[in-house]
C-alpha positions in Angstrom: 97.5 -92.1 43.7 93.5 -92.1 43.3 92.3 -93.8 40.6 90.0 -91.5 39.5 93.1 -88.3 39.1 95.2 -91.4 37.1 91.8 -91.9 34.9 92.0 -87.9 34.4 96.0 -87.7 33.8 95.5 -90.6 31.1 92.4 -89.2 29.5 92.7 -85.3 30.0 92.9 -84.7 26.3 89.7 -86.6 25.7 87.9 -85.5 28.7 88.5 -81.7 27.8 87.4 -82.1 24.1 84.1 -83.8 24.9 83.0 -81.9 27.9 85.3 -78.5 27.5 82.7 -76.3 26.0 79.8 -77.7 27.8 78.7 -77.1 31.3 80.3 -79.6 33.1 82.7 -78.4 36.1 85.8 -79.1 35.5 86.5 -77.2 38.4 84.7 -79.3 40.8 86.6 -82.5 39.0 89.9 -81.5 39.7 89.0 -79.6 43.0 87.5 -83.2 44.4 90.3 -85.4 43.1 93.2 -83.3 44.5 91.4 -81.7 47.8 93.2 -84.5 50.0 97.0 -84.5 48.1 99.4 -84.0 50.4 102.8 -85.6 49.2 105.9 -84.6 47.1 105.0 -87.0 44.7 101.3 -86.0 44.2 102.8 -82.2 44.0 104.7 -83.1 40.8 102.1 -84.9 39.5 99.7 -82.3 39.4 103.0 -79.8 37.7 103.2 -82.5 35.2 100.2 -82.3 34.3 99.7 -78.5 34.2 102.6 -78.7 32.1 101.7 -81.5 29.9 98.3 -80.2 28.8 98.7 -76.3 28.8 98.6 -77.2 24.8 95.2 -79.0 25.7 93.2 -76.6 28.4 92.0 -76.7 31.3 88.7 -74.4 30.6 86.8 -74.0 33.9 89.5 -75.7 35.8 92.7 -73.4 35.3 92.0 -71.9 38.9 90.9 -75.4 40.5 94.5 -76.6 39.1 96.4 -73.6 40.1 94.3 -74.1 43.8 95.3 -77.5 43.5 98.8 -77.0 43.3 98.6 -74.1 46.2 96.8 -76.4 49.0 98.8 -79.3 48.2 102.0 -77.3 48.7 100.2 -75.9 51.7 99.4 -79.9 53.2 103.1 -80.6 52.5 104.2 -78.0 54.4 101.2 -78.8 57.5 102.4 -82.6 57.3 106.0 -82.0 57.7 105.3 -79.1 60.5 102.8 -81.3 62.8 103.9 -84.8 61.6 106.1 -85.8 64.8 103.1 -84.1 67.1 100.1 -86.2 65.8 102.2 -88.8 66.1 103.0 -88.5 69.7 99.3 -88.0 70.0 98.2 -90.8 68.2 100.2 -93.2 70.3 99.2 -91.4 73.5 95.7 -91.8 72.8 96.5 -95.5 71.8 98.1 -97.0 74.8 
């Protein structure tokens, strides 16, 4: 896990009620830590936390989390798909 979406996770509360009603993006926040997630693990993660703030917000970032959730599901399912053919590549291209 980064450790800039474990900063977020640990601080979300705090985060949203400084910077919630301001300008800042949250969008661009959680679209920038989660663009490369691409695991199980990081999939939950990010349910977790949808789950464990929706008392909190998410302000500007509701779609960027919901997005979030959607391409990481998406780079699961790409992974497990093409996984065994990059990796034929890979060690093609490397011997």
């Amino acid at each position: 896990m980064p450790l800039a979406w474990n900063f977020v996770r640990a601080r979300w509360s705090y985060i949203f009620e400084q910077y919630g009603q301001g300008s800042f993006s949250f969008t661009n926040l959680i679209s920038g830590i989660t663009m490369r997630f691409s695991t199980e693990f990081e999939l939950q993660e990010l349910k977790r936390f949808k789950e464990d703030n929706l008392h909190v917000g998410f302000g500007s970032a509701t779609l960027a989390l919901e997005q979030a959730i959607e391409k990481t599901t998406a780079n699961i399912k790409w992974v497990n798909e093409n996984k065994a053919e990059v990796f034929k590549w890979f060690i093609k291209e490397t011997t």
